[in-house]
RODO-2510 file (C-alpha; in nm, 4 decimals, decimal comma):
residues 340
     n   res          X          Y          Z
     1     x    12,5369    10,7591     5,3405
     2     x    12,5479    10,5732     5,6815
     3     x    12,4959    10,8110     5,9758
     4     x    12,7658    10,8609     6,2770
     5     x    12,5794    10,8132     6,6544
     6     x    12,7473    11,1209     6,7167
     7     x    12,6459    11,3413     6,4443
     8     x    12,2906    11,3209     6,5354
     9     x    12,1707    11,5248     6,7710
    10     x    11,8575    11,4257     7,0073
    11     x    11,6501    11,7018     6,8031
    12     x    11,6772    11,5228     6,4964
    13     x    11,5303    11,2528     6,6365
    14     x    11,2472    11,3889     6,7854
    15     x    11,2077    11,6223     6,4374
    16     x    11,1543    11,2717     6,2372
    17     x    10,9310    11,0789     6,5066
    18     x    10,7279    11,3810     6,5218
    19     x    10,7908    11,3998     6,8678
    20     x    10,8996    11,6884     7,1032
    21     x    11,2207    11,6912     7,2472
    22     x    11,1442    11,6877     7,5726
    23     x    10,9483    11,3456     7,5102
    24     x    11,2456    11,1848     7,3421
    25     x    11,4227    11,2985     7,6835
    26     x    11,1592    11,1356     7,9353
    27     x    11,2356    10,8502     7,6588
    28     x    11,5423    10,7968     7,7154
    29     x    11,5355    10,9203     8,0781
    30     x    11,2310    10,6812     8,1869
    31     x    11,1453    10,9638     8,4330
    32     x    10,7620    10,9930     8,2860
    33     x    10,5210    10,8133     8,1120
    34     x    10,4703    10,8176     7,7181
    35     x    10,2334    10,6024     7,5359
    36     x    10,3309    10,2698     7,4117
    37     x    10,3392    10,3672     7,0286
    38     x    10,5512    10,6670     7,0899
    39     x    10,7909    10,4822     7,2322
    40     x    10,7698    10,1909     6,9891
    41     x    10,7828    10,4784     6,6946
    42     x    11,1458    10,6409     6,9190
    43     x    11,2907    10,2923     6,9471
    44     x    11,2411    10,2421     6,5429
    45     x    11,3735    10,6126     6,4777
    46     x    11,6686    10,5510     6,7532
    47     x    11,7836    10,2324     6,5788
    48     x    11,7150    10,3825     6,2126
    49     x    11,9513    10,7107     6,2705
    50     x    12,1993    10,5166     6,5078
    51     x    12,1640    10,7408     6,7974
    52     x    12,2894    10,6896     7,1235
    53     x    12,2807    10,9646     7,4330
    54     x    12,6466    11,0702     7,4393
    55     x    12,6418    11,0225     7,7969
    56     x    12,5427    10,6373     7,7940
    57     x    12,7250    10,5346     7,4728
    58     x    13,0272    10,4386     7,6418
    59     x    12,8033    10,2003     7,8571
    60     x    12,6119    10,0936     7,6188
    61     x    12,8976     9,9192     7,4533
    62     x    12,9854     9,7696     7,7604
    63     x    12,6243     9,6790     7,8528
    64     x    12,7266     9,8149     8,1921
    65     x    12,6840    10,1766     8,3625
    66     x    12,8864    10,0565     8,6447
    67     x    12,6105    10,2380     8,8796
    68     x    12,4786    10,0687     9,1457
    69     x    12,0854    10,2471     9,3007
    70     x    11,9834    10,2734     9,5784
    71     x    11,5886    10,3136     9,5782
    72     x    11,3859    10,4985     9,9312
    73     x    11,0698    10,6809     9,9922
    74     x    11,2199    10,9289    10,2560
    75     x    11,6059    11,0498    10,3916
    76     x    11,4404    11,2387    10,6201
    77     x    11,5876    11,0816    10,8995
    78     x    11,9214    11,0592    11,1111
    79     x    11,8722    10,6418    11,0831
    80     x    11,9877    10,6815    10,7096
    81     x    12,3598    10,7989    10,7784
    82     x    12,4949    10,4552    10,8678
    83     x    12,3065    10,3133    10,6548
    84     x    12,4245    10,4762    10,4101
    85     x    12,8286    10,5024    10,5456
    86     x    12,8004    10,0867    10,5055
    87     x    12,6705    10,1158    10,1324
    88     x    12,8776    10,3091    10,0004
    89     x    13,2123    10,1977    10,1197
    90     x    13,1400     9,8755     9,9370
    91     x    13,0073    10,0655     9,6447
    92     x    13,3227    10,2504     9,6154
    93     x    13,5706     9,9373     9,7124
    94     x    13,4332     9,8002     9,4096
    95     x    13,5042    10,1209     9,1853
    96     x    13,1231    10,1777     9,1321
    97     x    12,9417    10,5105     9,1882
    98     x    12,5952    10,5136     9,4265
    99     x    12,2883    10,6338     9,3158
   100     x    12,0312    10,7625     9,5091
   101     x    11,6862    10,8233     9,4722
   102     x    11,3126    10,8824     9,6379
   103     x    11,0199    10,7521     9,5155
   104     x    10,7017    10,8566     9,6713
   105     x    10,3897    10,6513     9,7176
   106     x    10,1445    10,9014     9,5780
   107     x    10,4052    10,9210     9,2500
   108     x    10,3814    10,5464     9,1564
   109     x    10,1877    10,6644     8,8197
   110     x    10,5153    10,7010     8,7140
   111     x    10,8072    10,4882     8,6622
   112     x    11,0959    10,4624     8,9100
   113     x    11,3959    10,6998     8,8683
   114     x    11,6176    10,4430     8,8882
   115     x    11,6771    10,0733     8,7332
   116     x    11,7417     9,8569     8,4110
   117     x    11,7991    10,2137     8,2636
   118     x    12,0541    10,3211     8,4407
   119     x    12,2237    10,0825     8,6970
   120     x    12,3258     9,7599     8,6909
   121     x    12,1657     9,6922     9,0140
   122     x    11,9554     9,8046     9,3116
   123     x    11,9445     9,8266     9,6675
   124     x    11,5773     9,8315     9,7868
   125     x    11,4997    10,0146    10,1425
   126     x    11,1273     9,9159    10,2558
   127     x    10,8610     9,9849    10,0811
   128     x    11,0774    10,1682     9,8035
   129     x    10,9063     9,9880     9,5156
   130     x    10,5881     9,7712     9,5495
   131     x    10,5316     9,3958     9,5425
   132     x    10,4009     9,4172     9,1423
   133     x    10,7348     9,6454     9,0553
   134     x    10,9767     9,3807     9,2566
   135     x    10,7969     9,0952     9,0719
   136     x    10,8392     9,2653     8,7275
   137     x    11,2003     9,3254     8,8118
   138     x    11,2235     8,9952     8,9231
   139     x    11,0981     8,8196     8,6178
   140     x    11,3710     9,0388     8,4283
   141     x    11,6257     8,9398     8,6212
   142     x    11,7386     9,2215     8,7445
   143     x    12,0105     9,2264     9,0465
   144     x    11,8387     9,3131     9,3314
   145     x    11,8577     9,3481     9,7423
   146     x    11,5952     9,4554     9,9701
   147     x    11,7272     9,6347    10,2836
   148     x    11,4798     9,6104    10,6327
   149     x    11,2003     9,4074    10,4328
   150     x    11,1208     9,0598    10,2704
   151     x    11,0219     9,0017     9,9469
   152     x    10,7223     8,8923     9,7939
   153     x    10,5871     8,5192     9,8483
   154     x    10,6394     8,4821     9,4688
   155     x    10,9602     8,5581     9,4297
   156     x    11,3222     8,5058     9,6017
   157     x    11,5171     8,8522     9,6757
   158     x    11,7670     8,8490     9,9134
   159     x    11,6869     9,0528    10,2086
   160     x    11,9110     9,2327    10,4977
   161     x    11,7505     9,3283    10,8060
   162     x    11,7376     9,3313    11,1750
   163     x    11,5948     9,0971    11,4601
   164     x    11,2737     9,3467    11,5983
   165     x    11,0446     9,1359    11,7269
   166     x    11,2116     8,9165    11,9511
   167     x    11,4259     9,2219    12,0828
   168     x    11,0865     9,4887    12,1479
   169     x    10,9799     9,2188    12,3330
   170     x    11,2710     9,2026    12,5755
   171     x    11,2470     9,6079    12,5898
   172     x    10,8712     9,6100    12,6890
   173     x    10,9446     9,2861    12,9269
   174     x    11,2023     9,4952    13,0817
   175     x    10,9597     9,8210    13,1605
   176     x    10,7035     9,5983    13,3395
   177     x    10,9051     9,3162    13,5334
   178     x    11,2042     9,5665    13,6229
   179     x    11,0228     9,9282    13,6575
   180     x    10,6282     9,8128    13,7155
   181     x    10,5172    10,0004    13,4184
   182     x    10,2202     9,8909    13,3006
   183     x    10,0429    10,1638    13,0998
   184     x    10,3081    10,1786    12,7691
   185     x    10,2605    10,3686    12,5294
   186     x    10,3474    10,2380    12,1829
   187     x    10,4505    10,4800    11,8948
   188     x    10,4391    10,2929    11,5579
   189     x    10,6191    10,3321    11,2523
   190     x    10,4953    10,4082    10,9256
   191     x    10,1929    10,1243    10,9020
   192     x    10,3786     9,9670    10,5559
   193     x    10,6916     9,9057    10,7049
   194     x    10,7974     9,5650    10,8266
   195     x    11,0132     9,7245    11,0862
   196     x    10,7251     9,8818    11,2708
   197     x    10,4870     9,5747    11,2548
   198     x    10,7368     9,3368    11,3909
   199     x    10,7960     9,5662    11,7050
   200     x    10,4355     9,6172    11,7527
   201     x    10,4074     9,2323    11,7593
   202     x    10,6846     9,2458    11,9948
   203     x    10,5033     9,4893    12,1947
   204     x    10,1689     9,3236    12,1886
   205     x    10,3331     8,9957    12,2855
   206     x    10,5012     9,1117    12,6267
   207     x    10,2080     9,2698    12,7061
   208     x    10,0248     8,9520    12,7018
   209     x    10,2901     8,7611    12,8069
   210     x    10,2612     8,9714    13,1456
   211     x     9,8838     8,9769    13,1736
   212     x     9,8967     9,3106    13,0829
   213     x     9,5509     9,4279    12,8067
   214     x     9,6082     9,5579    12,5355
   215     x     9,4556     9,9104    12,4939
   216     x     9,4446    10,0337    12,1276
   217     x     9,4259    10,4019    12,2718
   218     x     9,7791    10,3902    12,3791
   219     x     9,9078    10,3193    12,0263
   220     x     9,9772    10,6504    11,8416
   221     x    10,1180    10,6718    11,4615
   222     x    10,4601    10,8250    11,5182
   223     x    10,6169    10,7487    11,1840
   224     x    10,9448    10,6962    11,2830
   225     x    10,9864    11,0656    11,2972
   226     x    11,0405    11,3276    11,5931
   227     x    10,8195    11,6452    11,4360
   228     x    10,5048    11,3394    11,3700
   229     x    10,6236    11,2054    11,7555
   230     x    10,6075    11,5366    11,9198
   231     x    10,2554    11,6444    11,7730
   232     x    10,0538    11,3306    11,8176
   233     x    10,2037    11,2849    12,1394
   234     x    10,1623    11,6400    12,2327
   235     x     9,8284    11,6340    12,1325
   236     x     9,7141    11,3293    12,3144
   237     x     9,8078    11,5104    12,6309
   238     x     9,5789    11,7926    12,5754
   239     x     9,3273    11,5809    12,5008
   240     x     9,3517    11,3428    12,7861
   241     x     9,3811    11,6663    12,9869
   242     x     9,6324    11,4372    13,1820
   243     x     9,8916    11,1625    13,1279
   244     x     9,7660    10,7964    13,1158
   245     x    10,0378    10,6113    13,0881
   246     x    10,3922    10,5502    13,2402
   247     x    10,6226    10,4786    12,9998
   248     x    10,6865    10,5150    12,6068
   249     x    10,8171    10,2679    12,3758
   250     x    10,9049    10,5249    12,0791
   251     x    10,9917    10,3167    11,7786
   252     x    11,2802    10,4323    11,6777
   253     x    11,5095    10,7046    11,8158
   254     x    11,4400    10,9890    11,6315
   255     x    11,1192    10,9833    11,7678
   256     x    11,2508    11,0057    12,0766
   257     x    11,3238    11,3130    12,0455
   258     x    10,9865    11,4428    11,9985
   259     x    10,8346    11,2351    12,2792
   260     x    11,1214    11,3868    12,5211
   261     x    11,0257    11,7160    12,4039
   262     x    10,6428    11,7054    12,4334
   263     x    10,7245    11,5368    12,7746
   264     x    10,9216    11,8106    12,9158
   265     x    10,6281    12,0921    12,8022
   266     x    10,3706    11,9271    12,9576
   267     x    10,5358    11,8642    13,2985
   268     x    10,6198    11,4967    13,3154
   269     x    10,9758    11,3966    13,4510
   270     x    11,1504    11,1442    13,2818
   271     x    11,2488    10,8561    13,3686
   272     x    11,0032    10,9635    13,7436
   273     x    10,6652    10,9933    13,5856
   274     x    10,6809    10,8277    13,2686
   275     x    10,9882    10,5788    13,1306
   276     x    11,1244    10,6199    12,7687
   277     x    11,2932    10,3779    12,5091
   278     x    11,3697    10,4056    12,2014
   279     x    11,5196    10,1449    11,8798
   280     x    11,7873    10,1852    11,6804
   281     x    12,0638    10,3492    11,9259
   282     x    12,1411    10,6133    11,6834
   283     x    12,4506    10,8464    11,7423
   284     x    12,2921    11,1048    11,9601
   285     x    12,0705    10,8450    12,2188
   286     x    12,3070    10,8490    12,4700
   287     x    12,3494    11,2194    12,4868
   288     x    11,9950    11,3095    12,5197
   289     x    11,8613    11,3822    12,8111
   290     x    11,7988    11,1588    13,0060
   291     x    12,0422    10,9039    12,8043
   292     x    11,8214    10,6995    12,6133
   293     x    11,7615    10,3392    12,6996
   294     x    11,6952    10,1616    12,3402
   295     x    11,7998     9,8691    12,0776
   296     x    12,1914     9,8610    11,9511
   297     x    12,0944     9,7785    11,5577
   298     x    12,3690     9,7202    11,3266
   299     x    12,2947     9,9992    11,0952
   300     x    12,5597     9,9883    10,9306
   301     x    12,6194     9,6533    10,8757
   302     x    12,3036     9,6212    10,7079
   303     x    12,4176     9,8816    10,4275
   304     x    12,7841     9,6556    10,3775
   305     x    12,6149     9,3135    10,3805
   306     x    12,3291     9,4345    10,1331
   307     x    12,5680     9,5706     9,8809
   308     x    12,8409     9,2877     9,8992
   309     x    12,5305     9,0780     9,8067
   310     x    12,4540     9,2507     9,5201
   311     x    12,7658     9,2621     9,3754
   312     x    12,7916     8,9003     9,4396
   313     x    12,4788     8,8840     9,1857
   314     x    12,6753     9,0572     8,9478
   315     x    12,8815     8,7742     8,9777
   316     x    12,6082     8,5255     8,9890
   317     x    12,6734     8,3997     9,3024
   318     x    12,3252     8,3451     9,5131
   319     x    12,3346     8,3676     9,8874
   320     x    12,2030     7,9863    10,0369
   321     x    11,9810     8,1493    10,2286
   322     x    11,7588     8,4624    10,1139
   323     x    11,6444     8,6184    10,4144
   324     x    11,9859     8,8084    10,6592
   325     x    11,8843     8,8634    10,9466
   326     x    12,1390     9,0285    11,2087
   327     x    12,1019     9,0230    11,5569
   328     x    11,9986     9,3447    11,8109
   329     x    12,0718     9,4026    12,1781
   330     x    11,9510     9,6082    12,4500
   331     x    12,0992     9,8952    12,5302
   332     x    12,0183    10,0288    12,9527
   333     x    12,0550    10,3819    13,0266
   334     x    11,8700    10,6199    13,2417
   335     x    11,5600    10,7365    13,0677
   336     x    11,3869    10,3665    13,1683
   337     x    11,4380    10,4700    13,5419
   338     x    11,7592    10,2237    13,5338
   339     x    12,0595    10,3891    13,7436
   340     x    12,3581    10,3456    13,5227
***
């Protein structure tokens, strides 16, 4: 007697590979490591007894989930919403639901939560998945699109990001040839991220450009985050016992927030003692106080262009030129001592 898919149950097939169920789930879920014979032994027992999940049979037959992933290591972060507004409108024009998931850097022992498994695609923000797992994807060829990051040498991934360099250079250029500053403080971004090393080499190259040393004690790891920006900050005060510097260069603006903050408890007037900008010109910069001067990034068009591209590889159409890069612009308000 030939057995129905739907008559067996996912207990029946862990009772005859002498499995538990919950290892035929994180089998069929990819969500945490089993040996290599287990899952050989499933995949027999699967095929044997016909069973398919109830919940992926219908895409099964189609060979399509009609899911499209979007893989980060944080959300933590107001930077995300139009980034994510720009995604998903596409994802949904196309009649396509968005998946989202984290996948932390101490958890790479196991596999990523999302993928071949269960989306036809993936959007990549950063360092979301490492050179090795973009490479292995790669070699499958498996749709993908990195978002604020290049791919490996090896390999050709389209890539959507933002002009940083060439643009935190103007910012920094703009402290010391319009308001004199020339003890700026730099606040990286998380040390991985392409994002944060181009604006350092922004920052490093004005400096020079202007005759201006660079002093490694002014740069403090901020991680693109105002709770990280307010407590190293905060705590280089203390520890100075004064303030060394005249203006900030924050990142991004979230940290801005934090270095306003720590600025205002410890008695320093801003833009008067020390001169603020930020990167990104999120929604809330120029309601701050002061209005943050910073860098109009196209947030959202980053999210749109990314995931038109990668439904154009559904469709096998290959963009001539890997590597999008959008353009950035200055933004002058009041916290760089500007009167506007």
């Amino acid at each position: 007697m030939t057995i129905k898919s739907d008559s067996v149950t996912i207990r029946e097939v862990a009772q005859k590979a002498g499995v538990s169920v919950a290892t035929v789930s994180r089998y069929i879920n990819r969500n945490a490591p089993i040996s290599k014979d287990v899952a050989e032994r499933l995949k027999l027992v699967m095929t044997e007894l016909k069973y398919v999940p109830h919940a992926a049979a219908r895409q099964l037959a189609s060979q399509k989930t009609r899911v499209v992933g979007l893989l980060l290591n944080t959300l933590h972060n107001d930077f995300f919403v139009p980034l994510l507004n720009g995604i998903e409108a596409v994802v949904r024009k196309h009649g396509y639901n968005l998946v989202i998931a984290t996948y932390l850097l101490d958890r790479r022992d196991m596999p990523a939560p999302i993928g071949p498994h269960n989306t036809d695609g993936i959007l990549v923000f950063s360092d979301g998945l490492s050179d090795d797992d973009l490479i292995s994807l790669h070699a499958r060829n498996f749709p993908m699109v990195l978002v604020h990051r290049t791919p490996p040498d090896s390999v050709k991934i389209p890539s959507v990001t933002v002009e940083n360099k060439k643009i935190s250079f103007e910012i920094i250029d703009h402290l010391i040839k319009v308001h004199g500053r020339t003890r700026i403080m730099l606040l990286r971004g998380p040390l991985n991220q392409e994002d944060s090393q181009w604006r350092e080499s922004g920052y490093r190259s004005a400096l020079e450009a202007n005759g201006i040393p660079f002093d490694e004690r002014l740069v403090l790891n901020g991680d693109f985050e105002r709770n990280t920006a307010y407590k190293v900050l905060n705590e280089f005060i203390v520890t100075e016992g004064q303030v060394s510097f005249d203006a900030i260069f924050t990142g991004d603006d979230d940290a801005a927030i934090g270095v306003l903050t720590a600025l205002r408890e410890n008695d320093c007037r801003v833009p008067e003692d020390v001169s603020v900008v930020g990167f990104d010109d999120l929604g809330f910069s120029a309601f701050l106080n002061p209005p943050l001067t910073t860098v109009s990034a196209p947030t959202e068009a980053v999210g749109r262009i990314a995931a038109e591209q990668l439904f154009s590889l559904f469709d096998k159409q290959y963009p001539e030129d890997n590597l999008t890069l959008l353009p950035t612009e200055l933004i002058i308000r009041r916290s760089c001592g500007c009167n506007v």
